[in-house]
N, C-alpha and C positions, 0 to 999 in steps of 0.2 A: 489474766493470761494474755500475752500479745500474739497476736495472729501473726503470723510469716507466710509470703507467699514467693512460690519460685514460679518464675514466667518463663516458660519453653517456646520457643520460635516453630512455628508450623509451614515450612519453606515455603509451600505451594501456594498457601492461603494466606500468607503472613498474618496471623491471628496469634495471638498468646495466648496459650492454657496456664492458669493460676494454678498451682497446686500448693491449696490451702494448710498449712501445718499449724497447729497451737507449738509456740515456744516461747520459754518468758525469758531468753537470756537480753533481748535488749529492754525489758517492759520496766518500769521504774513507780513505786508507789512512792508517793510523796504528800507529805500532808506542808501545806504553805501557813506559815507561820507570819507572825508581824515582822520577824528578825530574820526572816529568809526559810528555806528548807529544811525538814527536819525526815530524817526516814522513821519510817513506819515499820516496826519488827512483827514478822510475818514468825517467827521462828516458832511458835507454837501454837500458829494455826495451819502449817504447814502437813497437806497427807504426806502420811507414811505408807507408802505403799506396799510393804505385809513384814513379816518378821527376819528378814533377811537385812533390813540394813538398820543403821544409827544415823542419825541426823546430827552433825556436829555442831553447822553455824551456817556462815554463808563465805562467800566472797566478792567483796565488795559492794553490792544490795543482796538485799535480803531475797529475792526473785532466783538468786542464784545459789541456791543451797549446794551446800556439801557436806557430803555423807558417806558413811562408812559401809559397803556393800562387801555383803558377805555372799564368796565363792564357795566354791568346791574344796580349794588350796586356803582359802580365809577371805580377809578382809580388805577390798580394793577401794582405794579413794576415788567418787566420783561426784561431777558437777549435777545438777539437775533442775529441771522445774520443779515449784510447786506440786502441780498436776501430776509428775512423771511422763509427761510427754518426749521430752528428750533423756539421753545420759550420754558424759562425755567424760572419760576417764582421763583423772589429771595424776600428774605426779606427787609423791609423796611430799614435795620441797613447798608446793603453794600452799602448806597449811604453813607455814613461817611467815607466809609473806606478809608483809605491813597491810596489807588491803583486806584481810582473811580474819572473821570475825570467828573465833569458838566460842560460842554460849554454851556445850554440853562438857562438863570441867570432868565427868569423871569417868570418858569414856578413854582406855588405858590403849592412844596414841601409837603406841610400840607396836600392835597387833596388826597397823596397815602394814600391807607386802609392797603395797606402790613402791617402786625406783623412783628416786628422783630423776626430771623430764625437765630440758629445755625451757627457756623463756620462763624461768623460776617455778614449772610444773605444769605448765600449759598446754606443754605438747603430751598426750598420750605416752605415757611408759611401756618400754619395752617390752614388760613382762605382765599386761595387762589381758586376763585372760577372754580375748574380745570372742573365741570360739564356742563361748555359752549364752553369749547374746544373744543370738537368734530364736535361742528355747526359750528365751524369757518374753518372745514377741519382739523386739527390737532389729530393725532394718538399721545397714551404715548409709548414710546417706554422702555424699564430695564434700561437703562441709566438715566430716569428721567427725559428726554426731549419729549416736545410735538414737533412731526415732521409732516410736511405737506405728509397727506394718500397720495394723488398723486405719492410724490414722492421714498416711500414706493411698492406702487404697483409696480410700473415702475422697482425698481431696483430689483428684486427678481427673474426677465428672464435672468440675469446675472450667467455666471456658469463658473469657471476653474479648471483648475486639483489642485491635490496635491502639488506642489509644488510652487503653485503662491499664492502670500499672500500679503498682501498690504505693503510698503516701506514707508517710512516719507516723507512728501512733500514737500523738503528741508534741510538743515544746522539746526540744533541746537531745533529739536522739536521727538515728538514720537507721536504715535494714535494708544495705546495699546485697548482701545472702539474698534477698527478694528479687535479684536480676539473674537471669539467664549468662551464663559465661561468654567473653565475645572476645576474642582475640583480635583486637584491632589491624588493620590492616596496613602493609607497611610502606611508609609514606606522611601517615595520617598521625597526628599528635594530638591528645586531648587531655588538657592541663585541669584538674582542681586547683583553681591560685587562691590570692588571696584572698582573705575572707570565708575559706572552702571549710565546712565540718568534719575536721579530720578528729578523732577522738582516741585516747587511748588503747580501749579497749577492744579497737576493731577486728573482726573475725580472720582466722589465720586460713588460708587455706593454699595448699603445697606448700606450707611454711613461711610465707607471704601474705598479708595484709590483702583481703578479698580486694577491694578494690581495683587495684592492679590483675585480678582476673575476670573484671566487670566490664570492662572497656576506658577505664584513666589509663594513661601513661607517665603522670610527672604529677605530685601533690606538695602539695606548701607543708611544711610542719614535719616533715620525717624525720625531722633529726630531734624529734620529742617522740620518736617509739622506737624502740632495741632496733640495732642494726642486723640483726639475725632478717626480719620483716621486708626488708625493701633493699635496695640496691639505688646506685650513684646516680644510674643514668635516668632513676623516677623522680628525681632531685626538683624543684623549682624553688628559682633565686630570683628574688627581685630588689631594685633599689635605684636608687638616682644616679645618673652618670656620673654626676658633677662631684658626688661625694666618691665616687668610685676612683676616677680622673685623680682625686685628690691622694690616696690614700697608693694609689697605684705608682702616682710620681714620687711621694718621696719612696717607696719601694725602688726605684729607679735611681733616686740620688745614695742609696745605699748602697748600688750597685756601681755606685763612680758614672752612671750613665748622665751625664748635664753636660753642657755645650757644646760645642763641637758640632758632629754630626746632627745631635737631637738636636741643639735649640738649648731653650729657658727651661729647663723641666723644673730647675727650683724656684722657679717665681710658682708653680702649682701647687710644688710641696709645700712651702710654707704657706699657702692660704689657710684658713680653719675649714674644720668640716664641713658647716652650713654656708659655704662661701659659693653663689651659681656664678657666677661673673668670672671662668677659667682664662684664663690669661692664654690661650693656646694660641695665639697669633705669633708666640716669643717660639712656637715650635717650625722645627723640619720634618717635612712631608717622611722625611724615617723616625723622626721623635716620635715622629704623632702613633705609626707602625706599631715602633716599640712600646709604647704607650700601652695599645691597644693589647699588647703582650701582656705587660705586668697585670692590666685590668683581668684580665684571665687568671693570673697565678695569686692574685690576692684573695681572689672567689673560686677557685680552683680544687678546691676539695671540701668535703662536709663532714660532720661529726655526730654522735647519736648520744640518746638520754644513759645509754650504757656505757662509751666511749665517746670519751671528753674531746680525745685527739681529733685533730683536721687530717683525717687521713683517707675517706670514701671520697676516692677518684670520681669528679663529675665534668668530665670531657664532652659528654653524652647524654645532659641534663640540658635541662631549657632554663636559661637568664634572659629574663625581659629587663629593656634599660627603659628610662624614660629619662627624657635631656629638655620636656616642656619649659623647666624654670630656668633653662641655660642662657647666657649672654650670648648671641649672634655674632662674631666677628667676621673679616672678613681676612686674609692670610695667608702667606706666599704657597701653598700647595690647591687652594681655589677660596669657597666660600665654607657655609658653616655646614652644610652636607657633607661637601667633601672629606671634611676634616670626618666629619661620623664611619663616613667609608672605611679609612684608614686605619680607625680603632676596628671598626669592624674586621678587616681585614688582619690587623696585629692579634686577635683574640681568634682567628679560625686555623690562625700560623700556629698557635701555641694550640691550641686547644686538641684539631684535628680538624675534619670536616664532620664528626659525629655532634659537633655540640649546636645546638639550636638557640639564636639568638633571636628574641623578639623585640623588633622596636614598637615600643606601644607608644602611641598616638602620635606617631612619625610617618604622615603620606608619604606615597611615592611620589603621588604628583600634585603641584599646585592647585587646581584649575579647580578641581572641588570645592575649598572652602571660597575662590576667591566668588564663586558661582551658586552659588546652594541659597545665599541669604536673599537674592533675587528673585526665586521660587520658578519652577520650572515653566510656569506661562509665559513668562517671559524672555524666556530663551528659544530661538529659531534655528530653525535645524542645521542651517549651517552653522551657527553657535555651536551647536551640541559634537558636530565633525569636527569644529577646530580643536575642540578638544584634546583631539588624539593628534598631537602634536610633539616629536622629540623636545619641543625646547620645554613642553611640561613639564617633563619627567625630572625629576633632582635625583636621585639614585643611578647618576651615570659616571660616577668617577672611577680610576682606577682601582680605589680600594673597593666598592661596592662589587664592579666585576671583577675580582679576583677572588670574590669568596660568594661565601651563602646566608644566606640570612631569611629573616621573615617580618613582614611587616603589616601592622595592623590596620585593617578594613578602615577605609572612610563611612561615616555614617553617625557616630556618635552615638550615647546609651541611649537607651528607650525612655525620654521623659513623660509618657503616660502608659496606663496599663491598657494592656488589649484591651480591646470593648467587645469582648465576645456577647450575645444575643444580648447587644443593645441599640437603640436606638441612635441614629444618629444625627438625622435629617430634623427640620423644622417642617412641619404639617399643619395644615388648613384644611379642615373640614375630611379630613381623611386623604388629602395629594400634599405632594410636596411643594413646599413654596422655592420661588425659584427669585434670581438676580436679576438685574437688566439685562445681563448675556445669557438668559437660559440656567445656567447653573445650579442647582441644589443649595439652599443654605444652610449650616451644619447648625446644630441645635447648640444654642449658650446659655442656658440655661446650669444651674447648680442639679448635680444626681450622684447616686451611691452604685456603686458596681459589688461583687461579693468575691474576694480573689481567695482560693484555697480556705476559704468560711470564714474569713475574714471582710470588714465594711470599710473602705475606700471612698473618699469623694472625688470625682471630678469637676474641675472648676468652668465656668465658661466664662470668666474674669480672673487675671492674676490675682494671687493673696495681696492683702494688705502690703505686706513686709516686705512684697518685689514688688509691687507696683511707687511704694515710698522709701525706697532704700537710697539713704546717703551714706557718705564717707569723706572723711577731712583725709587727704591725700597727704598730708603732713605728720598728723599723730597716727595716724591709722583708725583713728576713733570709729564705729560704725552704727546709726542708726535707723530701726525700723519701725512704721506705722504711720498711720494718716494723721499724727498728733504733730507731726514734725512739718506740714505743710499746709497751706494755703488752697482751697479747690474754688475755682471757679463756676459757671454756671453749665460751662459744656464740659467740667469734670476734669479739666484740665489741671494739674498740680505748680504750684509753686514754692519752694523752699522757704517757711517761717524767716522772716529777718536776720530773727538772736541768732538761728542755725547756719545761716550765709556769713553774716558777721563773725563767727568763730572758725571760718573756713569750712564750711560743709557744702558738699555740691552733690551731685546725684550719685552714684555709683556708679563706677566705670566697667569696663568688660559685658556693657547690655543687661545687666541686673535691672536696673531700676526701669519703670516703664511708667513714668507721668503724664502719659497721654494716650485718650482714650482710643483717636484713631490707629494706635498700634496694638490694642487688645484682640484677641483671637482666642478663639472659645479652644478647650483643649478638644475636642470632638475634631476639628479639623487639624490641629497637630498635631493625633493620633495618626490621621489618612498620610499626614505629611511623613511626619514619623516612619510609617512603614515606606514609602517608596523612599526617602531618605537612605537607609539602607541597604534597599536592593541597588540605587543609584549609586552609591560608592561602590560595591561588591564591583559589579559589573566595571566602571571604570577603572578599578585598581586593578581587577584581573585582567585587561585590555593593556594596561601599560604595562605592566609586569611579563604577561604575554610577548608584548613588542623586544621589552629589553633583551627578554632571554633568548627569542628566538627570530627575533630582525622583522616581526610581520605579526600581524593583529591581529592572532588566534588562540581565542580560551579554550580550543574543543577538546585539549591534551593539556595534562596538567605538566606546570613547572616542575624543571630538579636543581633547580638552585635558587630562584629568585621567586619564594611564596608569601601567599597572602594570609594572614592569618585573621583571627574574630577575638578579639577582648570582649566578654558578653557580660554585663551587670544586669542578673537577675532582678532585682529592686531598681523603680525608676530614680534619676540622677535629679534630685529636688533645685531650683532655686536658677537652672540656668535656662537659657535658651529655648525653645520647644516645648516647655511647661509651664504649667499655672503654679506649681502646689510649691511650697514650703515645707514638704512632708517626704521621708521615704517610703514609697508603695511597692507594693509586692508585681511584679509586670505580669503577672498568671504563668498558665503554664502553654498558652497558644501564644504567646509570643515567645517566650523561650522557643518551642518547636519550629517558629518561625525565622528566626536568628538564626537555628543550628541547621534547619535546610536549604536558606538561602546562603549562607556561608560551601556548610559540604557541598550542595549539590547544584555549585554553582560552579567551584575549582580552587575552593579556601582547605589548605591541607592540614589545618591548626586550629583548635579553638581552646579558650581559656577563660576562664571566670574572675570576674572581679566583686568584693564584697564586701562591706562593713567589716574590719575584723583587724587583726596582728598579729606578729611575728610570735609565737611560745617554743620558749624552751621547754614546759611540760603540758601535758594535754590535760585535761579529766575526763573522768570516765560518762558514755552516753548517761542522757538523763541530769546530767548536770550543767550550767552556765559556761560554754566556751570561748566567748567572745565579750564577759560579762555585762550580758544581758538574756532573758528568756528569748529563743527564737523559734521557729518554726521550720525547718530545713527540708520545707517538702517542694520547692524551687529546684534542688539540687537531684531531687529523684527526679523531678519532669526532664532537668537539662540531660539525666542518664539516659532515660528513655528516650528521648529524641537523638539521641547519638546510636544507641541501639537500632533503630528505628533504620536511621541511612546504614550503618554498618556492618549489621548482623549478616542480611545475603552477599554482603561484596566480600567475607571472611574467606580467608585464602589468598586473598589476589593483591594487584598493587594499585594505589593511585597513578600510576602512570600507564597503569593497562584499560584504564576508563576513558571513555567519552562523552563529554559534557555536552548536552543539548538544554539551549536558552531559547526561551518564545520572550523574554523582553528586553527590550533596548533601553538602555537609561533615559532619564529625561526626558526621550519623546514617551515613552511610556505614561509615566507620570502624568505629562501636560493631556493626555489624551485618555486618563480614566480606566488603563489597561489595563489586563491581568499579568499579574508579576508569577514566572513558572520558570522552572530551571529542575533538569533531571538530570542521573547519571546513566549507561550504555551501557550497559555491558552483558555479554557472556546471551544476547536472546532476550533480556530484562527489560525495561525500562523503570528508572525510579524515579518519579516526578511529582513534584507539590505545585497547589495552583492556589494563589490567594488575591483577590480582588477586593481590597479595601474600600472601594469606592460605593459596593453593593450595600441596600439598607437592610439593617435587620429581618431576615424570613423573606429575600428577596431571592430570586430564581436568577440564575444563569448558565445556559448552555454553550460548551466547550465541543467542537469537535477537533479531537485529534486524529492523524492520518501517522502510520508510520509505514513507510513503502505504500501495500498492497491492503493494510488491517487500517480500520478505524473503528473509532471506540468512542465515545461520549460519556462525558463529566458532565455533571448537576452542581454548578457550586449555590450553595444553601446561605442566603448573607455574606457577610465579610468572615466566615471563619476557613479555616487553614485545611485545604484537601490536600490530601497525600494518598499515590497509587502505585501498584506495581502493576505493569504489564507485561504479560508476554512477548514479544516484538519480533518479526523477521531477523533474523544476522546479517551482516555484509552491511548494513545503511548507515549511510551520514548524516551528519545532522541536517543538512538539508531536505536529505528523506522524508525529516518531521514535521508537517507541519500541525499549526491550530489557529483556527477559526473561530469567531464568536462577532456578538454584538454588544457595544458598550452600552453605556446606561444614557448614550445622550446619541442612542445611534445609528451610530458607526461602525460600520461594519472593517472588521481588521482578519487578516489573516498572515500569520507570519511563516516562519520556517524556522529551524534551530540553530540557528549560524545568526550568531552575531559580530560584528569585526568592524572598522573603523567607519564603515560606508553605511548610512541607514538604510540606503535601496538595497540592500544586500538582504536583509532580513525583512523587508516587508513584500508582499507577494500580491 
């Protein structure tokens, strides 16, 4: 029997009470066979809970019996556990249904009263006589299930903190019913994209797919469950520009729309699908508008697993574009942003202003990537102020301000998992060994971390297969391992002969790493990793800041030009900022940490990305949906940490808030700081503090000031504190400050204003 837990919000104390219920509708017996999955038929060792009903079959696993209960009036169809912990009256029609197994052949079917009910029986019949539940012991619970009062009372002495929330109860299932309902706040978008566990069979509640009463607003895959479930504007659509551009102009040349005015639009149409290299330099700055139009009407409406038609209006849905593998040109309306503008712009014309468009892994501004690879020691604080300079920004054309859009955080995926209570430091004799400058040196050595009960390594040397990766730039051929090179005595690589003579050279794009002085233990680009992060947030919310409102202030969120989070749960194997050749699981303190440094910084969008693909049908929990076994308890951490910032700001809007930050980018960084950023509101304060740079079981005291109150924080190691305070009204973020001492120190004390000028924010 699977235990189900519901977490109720305790305002005052932010604390979650569990209320423990036995239910087996998502629990899944399975016995693993050589050839795959085989179910296990429970049907006749199933209690009967007394002489009142018949036991038919099941539907769809055998955990979900159905059985014939006899009334006062006769015989009602209804769903149930094993146990009799739950009952959930379905309609007479889901005994037809292809998923709806009768093993009891001679029990004379005609005798059920059930009405046929919605969503092929699913919903509750009308004429179900639910007014004799109660005699029977059974409580209704928002879910729609009649649960045994017993064990209701019983589970509600149950109480844990904040950060315990309930995990899936195995491989390949979710128990989103286990969250507290959270009406997101409006403003705020929170995308399940791809790769996200959506499953058939998910629980219905006000006639809608729980989720959507969870705290999601937009999920990948809906048009694989009845359209009765969801609505247009929970829609998310994703896909490539280039093929989009493509498919959108010849929609254009149907419409007699080519020359003239637009431009070359059939030099687009006729390219193939897979063609990145758009020819759009042949357009007019209104080609390109009207463009941006059809792009809209080509992906303009959705369909369901019940209704084939293209006909759920999604004006009001999130499309994320990505244009990474586009050809750059440059073209009489400006350069290759520009041009982005314009479609933008054509797509907000058609659409409305409801529809939310994400550009993933499209900065606003330069200055990031061209600055990041040099590491923050080496940038001087006037560096860090030129920063915030208009000629950064590339989202200044006319088409970007004429509409809205959303654009995804600088910082790139997490390539190592948090290292929650681990060690991180290299030690002698019990102290820390230090550099010629003082510094700490991060431990390189090879260790295992335990992510969600799972065993992980972390490397303190790239794998083989990045450290020796070639590629003949010609065939595309690609090879990895140390069999394909030469090493020298200080370890240096050379490329085998035969292998150069064939054309093979190292790997381009920073893959390959033949040389040892570029090695870096993943311990320290874990620390880099996290200020990475906060260091994009902070400066994308500064430029975006500027554009919308002519002046350098995040302490009020954008209403037209936001920052959004693309968040991949599992680290991104094989690039940059990592050792491993493997997908890892990031845990569930770094999710938490991604999803408060984003919210509760002034990012009004977050989305997920995953291993996974597009289905036209889903299967049911307990089954392979991404074909392969996985573990989906990644996706409960990222709920709970959204819950987490959300749940007390319910009611209100992102623009009635006030962001207060204690860290400055990159000076931060360079100087071993603690990264903190809360939201303001309503007497509140919500504020996380994370100091990566702390060692394992290491001490650091915070003191915060807000007005007139001060309060002190204990951060315990490098893990993730999150607090709510009570706070004066009326104060700005200057009001706030915090105070501490680094680990090499230095004494810092900031305020919560941060803005182009770093004496502004340091005190």
């Amino acid at each position: 029997m699977q235990i189900l837990r519901y977490i109720l919000v305790n305002s005052s104390r932010m604390k979650y009470i569990i209320l423990t219920i036995g239910l087996g509708i998502g629990g899944i017996f399975t016995t693993l066979k050589k050839w795959g999955f085989q179910w296990e038929n429970n049907f006749e060792q199933s209690i009967i809970q007394d002489k009142q009903e018949v036991i038919l079959g099941f539907w769809e696993v055998p955990e979900r019996l159905l059985v014939a209960r006899k009334f006062k009036n006769g015989y009602f169809l209804i769903q149930r556990d094993p146990a009799g912990t739950y009952m959930v009256p379905r309609g007479k029609n889901l005994v037809k249904d292809s998923r709806t197994v009768i093993q009891n052949k001679s029990f004379d079917q005609s005798l059920i009263l059930s009405q046929n009910s919605d969503l092929g029986g699913l919903f509750p019949p009308d004429n179900f006589p639910k007014e004799e539940m109660p005699s029977l012991g059974y409580q209704l619970n928002e879910e729609g299930e009649w649960v045994k009062a017993s064990v209701q009372k019983v589970a509600q002495t149950v109480q844990q903190g904040l950060f315990n929330y309930p995990l899936p109860k195995g491989n390949n299932t979710t128990d989103w019913s286990a969250f507290p309902d959270l009406k997101v706040p409006q403003g705020i978008t929170h995308v399940g994209g791809y790769g996200f566990p959506l499953y058939k069979d998910e629980r219905l509640q006000n006639g809608k797919i729980n989720l959507l009463s969870k705290g999601f607003t937009n999920l990948v895959n809906l048009n694989a469950l009845p359209r009765a479930t969801w609505e247009g504007k929970n829609s998310y659509y994703f896909n490539q520009l280039y093929y989009l551009l493509i498919i959108a102009a010849r929609d254009m040349v149907k419409e007699g729309k080519n020359g003239g005015k637009y431009g070359k639009v059939k030099a687009i149409a006729d390219l193939p699908n897979d063609q990145t290299n758009i020819p759009y330099d042949g357009l007019t700055v209104e080609g390109a508008r009207e463009l941006g139009k059809h792009v809209f009407k080509v992906t303009c409406c959705g369909n369901s697993i019940d209704d084939a038609r293209y006909n759920i209006p999604q004006n009001e849905a999130v499309i994320m574009l990505d244009e990474e593998s586009m050809t750059q040109k440059n073209w009489s309306g400006g350069g290759h942003y520009d041009f982005l503008g314009y479609i933008n712009e054509g797509m907000i014309a058609e659409a409305g202003p409801g529809l939310r468009i994400f550009w993933y892994a499209q900065p606003v501004q330069q200055w990031f990537n061209a600055q990041v690879a040099r590491g923050a020691n080496n940038l001087s604080d006037r560096e860090v102020e030129a920063a915030f300079n208009v000629r950064n920004l590339l989202m200044t054309s006319p088409g970007w301000k004429n509409s809205t859009w959303y654009v995804d955080a600088s910082g790139a995926y997490s390539k190592v998992p948090f290292l929650s209570k681990t060690d991180i430091y290299q030690k002698s004799n019990g102290k820390f060994v230090t550099d010629a400058s003082g510094k700490r040196k991060y431990r390189n050595d090879d260790f295992q971390i335990k992510v969600y009960n799972r065993t992980f390594s972390v490397l303190g040397t790239p794998h083989d297969n990045i450290k020796y990766a070639l590629q003949n730039t010609k065939t595309g051929e690609q090879l990895f391992g140390r069999q394909y090179v030469d090493l020298a005595k200080d370890g240096s690589a050379t490329i085998k002969r035969e292998y150069s003579r064939r054309g093979f050279d190292w790997h381009q794009n920073g893959l390959a790493r033949p040389y040892p002085k570029y090695w870096e233990p993943e311990t320290k680009m874990w620390v880099e990793g996290i200020y990475r992060r906060a260091d994009g947030i902070m400066l994308d919310l500064l430029m975006l800041g500027y554009l919308e409102k002519g002046k350098w202030d995040i302490s009020k969120a954008n209403s037209r030009f936001k920052l959004y989070g693309e968040h991949r749960p599992q680290t991104e194997p094989w690039t940059f900022g990592g050792n491993s050749v493997d997908v890892r699981e990031v845990g569930e303190s770094q999710i938490f940490y991604d999803t408060f440094m984003l919210l509760l910084s002034g990012g009004q969008a977050i989305s997920s990305w995953d291993d996974g693909f597009y289905r036209k049908e889903l299967p049911a929990k307990g089954q392979k949906l991404y074909d392969k076994d996985d573990y989906w308890g990644r996706y409960h951490s990222k709920l709970a940490a959204v819950q987490a910032v959300l749940k007390p700001l319910e009611g209100s809007r992102s623009t009635d808030w006030t962001y207060v930050h204690f860290y400055y980018p990159f000076v931060g960084q360079k100087n071993s700081e603690v990264i903190s950023s809360g939201i303001y509101y309503n007497g509140k304060l919500q504020v996380f503090f994370l100091n990566p740079t702390l060692e394992n079981g290491e001490k650091q005291v915070l003191t915060l000031k807000a007005g007139t109150k001060t309060y002190t924080i204990t951060l315990d190691g490098h893990e993730l504190e999150y607090k709510i305070f009570d706070v004066p009204k009326g104060l700005t973020p200057q009001d706030f400050k915090l105070s501490y001492t680094t680990i090499y120190g230095r004494n810092v004390k900031v305020n919560g204003r941060v803005s182009n000028k770093i004496s502004e924010h340091y005190e």
